[in-house]
C-alpha positions in Angstrom: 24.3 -3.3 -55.9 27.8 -2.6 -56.1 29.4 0.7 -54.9 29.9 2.6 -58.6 25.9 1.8 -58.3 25.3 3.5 -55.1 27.3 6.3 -55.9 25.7 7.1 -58.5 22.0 6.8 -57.0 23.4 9.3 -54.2 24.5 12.0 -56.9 20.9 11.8 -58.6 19.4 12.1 -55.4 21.8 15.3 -55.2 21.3 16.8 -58.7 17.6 16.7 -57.9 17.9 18.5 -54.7 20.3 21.1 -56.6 17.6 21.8 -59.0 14.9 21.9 -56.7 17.3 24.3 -55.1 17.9 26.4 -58.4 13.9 26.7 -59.0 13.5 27.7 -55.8 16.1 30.6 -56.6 14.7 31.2 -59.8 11.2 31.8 -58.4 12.4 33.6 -55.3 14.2 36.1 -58.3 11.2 36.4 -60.2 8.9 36.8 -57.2 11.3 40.2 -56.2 11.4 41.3 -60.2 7.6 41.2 -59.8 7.2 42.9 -56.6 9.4 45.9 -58.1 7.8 46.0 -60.8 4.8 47.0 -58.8 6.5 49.2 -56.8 7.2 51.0 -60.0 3.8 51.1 -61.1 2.4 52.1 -58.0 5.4 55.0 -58.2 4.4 56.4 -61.8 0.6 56.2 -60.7 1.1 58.2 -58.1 3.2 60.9 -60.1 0.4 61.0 -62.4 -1.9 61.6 -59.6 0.4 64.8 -58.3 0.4 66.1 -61.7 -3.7 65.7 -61.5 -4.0 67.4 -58.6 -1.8 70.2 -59.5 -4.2 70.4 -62.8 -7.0 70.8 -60.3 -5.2 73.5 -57.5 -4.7 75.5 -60.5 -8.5 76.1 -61.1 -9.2 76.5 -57.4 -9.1 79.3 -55.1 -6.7 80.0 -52.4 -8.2 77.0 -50.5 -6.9 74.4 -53.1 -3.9 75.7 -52.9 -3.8 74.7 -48.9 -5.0 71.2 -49.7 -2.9 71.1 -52.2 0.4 71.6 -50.5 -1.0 69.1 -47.4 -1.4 66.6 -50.5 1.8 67.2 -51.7 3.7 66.7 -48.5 1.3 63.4 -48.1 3.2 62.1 -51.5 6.2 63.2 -50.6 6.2 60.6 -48.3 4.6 58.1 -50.1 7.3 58.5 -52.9 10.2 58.5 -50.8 8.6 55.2 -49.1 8.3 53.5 -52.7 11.7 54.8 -53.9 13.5 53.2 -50.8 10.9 49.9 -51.7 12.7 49.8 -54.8 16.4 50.1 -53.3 15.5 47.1 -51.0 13.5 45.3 -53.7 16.9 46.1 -56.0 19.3 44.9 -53.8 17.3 41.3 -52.8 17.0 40.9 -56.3 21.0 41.2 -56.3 21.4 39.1 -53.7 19.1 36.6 -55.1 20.3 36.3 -58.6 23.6 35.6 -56.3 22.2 32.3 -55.2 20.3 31.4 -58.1 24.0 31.2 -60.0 25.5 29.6 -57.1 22.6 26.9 -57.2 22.8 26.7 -60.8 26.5 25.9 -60.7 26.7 23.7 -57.8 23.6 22.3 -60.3 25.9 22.3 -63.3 28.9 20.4 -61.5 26.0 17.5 -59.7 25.2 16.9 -63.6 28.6 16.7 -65.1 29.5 14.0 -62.0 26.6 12.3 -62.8 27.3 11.8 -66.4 30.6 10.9 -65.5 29.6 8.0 -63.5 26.5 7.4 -65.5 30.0 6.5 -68.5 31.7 4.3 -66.0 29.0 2.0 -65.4 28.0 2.0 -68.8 31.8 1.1 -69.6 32.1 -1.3 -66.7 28.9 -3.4 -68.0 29.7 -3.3 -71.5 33.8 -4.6 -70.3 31.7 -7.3 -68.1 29.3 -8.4 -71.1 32.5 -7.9 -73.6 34.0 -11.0 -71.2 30.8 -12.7 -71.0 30.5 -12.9 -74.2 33.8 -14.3 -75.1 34.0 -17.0 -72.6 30.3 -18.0 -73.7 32.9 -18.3 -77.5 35.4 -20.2 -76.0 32.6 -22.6 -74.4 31.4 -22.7 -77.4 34.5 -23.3 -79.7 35.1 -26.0 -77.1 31.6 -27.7 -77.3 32.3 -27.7 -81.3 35.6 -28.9 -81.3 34.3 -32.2 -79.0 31.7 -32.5 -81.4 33.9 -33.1 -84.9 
């Protein structure tokens, strides 16, 4: 194995950690997208349920109107818990997405070396046959000329 070889075994071995790299971005991205998304959910259920119990105080006597505003302050904090959920969720996903196009161009720049070098071998064996070939000519114009 000659050292064009080598070098080119080491860049696949490379590429194929960059794009286990990139997956594991892409996943990692995905994995925070979904997690948001349920933070989301779990923020427009719970509006839903503020608007039901306010439905419900209104029916009630004075003593729904207590519970109510205990209820209320209860959400309070649950919303402002999932809102700042959201702002850290927002900002991994940022910082995330970040690496996932840093992997994908270190990625990207792996591949292009690799077909690079994948051409020079391919140009450095077809030269080497190209030779072979002609001296198996000449051996063989010689063998001819012998013969007549």
């Amino acid at each position: 194995m000659n050292d064009g070889t080598r070098q080119y075994r080491g860049l696949l071995k490379l590429l194929a950690l960059a794009r286990r790299e990139s997956e594991g971005c892409r996943r990692r991205v995905d994995e925070l997208e979904a997690l948001r998304a349920g933070a989301e959910d779990a923020l427009d259920r719970l509006e839903a349920a503020i608007r039901t119990e306010e439905a419900v105080a209104l029916g009630r006597t004075e003593i729904g109107f207590r519970d109510l505003a205990s209820y209320l302050a209860g959400a309070a904090a649950k919303r402002d818990a999932l809102v700042s959920t959201c702002r850290a969720l927002n900002s991994d996903i940022v910082a995330a997405r970040e690496a996932l196009t840093a992997a994908e161009i270190e990625r990207r720049k792996l591949d292009h070396l690799c077909d690079l070098q994948a051409t020079a071998l391919r140009k450095r064996r077809d030269k080497r046959e190209g030779a072979l070939l002609e001296e198996a000519g000449r051996r063989l114009a010689v063998v001819r000329r012998g013969r007549f």
